[in-house]
C-alpha positions, 0 to 999 in steps of 0.5 A: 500500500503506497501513500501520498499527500499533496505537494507541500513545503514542510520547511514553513511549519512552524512546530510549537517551541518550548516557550509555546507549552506550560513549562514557562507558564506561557498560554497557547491562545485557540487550540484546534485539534485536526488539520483536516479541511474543517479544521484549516478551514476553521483556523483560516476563517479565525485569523481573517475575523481576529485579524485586528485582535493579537491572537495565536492558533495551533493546529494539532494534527494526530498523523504525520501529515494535513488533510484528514480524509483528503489523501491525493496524488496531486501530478495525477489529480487522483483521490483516495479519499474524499473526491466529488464536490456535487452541484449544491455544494456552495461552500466547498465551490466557493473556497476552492475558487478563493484558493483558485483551485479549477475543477474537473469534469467527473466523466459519465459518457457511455453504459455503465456496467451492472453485476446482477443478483444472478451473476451476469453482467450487463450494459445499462444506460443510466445518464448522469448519475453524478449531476454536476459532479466535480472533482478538483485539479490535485485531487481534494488534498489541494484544499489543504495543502493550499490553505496550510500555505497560505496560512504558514506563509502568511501568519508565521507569528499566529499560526502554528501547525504540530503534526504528530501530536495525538491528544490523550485528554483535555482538561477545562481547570476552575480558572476556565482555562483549558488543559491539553495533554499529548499522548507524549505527555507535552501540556499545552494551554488555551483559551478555547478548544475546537474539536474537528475529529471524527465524534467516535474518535474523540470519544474513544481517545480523548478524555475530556474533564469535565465530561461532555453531557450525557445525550451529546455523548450518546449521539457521538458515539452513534454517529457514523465516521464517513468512509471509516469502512470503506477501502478506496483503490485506484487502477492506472491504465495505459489508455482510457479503455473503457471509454473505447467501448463507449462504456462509462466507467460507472459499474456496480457489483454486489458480488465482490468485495470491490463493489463501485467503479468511477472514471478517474482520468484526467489530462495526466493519466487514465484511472479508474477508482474503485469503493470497497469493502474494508480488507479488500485486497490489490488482487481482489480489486483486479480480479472483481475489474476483469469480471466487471470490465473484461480482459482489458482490466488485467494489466494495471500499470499501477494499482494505488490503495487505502484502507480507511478502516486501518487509519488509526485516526480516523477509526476506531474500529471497523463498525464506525463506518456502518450505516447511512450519512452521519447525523446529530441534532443541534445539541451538538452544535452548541459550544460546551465548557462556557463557549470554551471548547467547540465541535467542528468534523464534517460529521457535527455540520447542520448539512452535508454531515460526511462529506466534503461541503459539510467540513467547510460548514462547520469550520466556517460556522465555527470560526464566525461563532467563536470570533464572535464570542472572543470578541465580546469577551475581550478575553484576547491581550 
């Protein structure tokens, strides 16, 4: 299994030093844990709105790179994780037009190929399936590595940015300030804390004191982690194939653990991207592609895949995938801790909970409250 992320210059990070942690007693003002596209959004949308207000924000990220569940490979403009931006999605289209991010056609000339509940294989007209869909020039992890860009380039004294930094507990003290513990027992302080992590995830790896109420606990251990169980696989090809049997790339079987076919090619290659079942394997993916497609599918010049299921900071265990698009009702929108520690992954967004507009939602929703919130309380030196 190969991994990849886009194109970013990892000298501009600015890593917490010693003086940014409770050794000297110096406060680290708003924590966001996550530098997924919610919470760069967030971090992006806070430094414009407290832009007259001296401020700092540090970023931690659990894993060893940005993104969260953006995963491309950006000379390729492919995606193993989240892809499609569909026609309603106004806030996500919008941010990647101020990142001047151009988008591409998702492609759906020709029949599509269906695997029947009698194991045979048909051709099918069904048009459009996808609308409007897009996909976006450097796969979606472009949002990321644009927005981590534009903020290190532009705010080295106010934003920072930790990966490897997994969170094990966090700790609002009696005096209303906030405690963060590392897995590597650093201590950080804030103000305020935004939480833009899978729900299951937070609840399962961090301890929070005082606890979340009960009911809001309840509804995030019950939401669904959008492509938690989902393992995504990407077939390269010398040439479009598919396309010259005037076949879509759209495909669907129920009798494989490789269940869902898309076009993935653009101008830098011909691809086709595949939805799994968790624990699908590269031979596998192939062998259920010749069944759909034929024996044009045997030779792969590359084959690209992750698991979602196996990415420790994403799930925590193969079940948070299961189940339809994740949804929790207005109780957990609401700030908790006096206005001091917010929820902000896709999955809280009031819309589009999931996917990729509903991270850009909730960060910007997020970020206008909790601004709002700094503002009235002068609270910031």
């Amino acid at each position: 299994m190969r991994h990849f992320s886009s194109k970013i210059d990892f000298d501009k990070i600015f890593f917490l030093t010693e003086n940014d942690v409770t050794d000297d007693g110096k406060m680290v003002r708003i924590v966001i844990v996550g530098a997924g596209v919610s919470g760069l959004t967030c971090a992006r949308r806070l430094r414009y709105l407290l832009k007259k207000r001296p401020h700092k924000i540090t970023i931690l990220e659990a894993r060893d790179r940005i993104g969260g569940r953006t995963f491309s490979i950006p000379e390729l403009n492919l995606d193993l994780g989240a892809s499609w931006i569909f026609s309603h999605h106004s806030a996500v289209r919008a941010l990647a037009h101020e990142l001047n991010i151009s988008t591409l056609d998702q492609y759906e000339t020709g029949l599509s190929r269906m695997d029947t509940r009698t194991g045979d294989i048909q051709s099918i007209a069904m048009g459009r399936i996808h609308g409007d869909a897009k996909r976006l020039k450097g796969g979606t992890g472009s949002l990321c590595a644009a927005m981590f860009n534009e903020l290190s380039t532009q705010n080295e004294a106010t934003i920072t940015v930790q990966l490897n930094s997994p969170i094990i507990n966090i700790t609002c003290n009696d005096d209303g300030l906030i405690t963060v513990i590392l897995r590597d027992h650093r201590s950080i302080l804030a103000d305020y804390i935004v939480l833009a992590l899978p729900p299951k995830l937070l609840t399962s790896n961090i301890q929070l004191i005082p606890a979340l109420p009960q009911a809001v606990t309840k509804q995030l251990n019950e939401c669904v982690t959008w492509m938690a169980s989902t393992c995504k696989a990407i077939l390269v090809y010398e040439r479009a194939w598919w396309r010259d049997q005037k076949l879509s790339g759209f495909a669907v079987s129920r009798q494989n653990k490789a269940q869902e076919w898309h076009d993935a090619s653009s101008e830098t290659c011909n691809a086709l991207f595949v939805f799994c079942q968790a624990g699908t394997t590269k031979q596998q993916v192939i062998d259920a592609t010749i069944r759909i497609f034929g024996n044009n599918a045997v030779n792969p010049t590359a084959v690209y895949m992750t698991d979602w299921s196996d990415e420790a900071f994403t799930s925590s265990s193969g079940t948070d995938g299961a189940g339809g698009h994740p949804h929790v009702s207005n109780i957990c929108r609401q700030s908790h801790w006096n206005g001091r520690l917010w929820l902000s992954s896709s999955e809280i967004s009031d819309a589009d909970g999931g996917f990729l507009e509903g991270a850009v939602r909730r960060g910007t929703q997020v970020a206008d409250q909790l601004a709002a919130l700094v503002k009235k309380n002068e609270v910031l030196p």
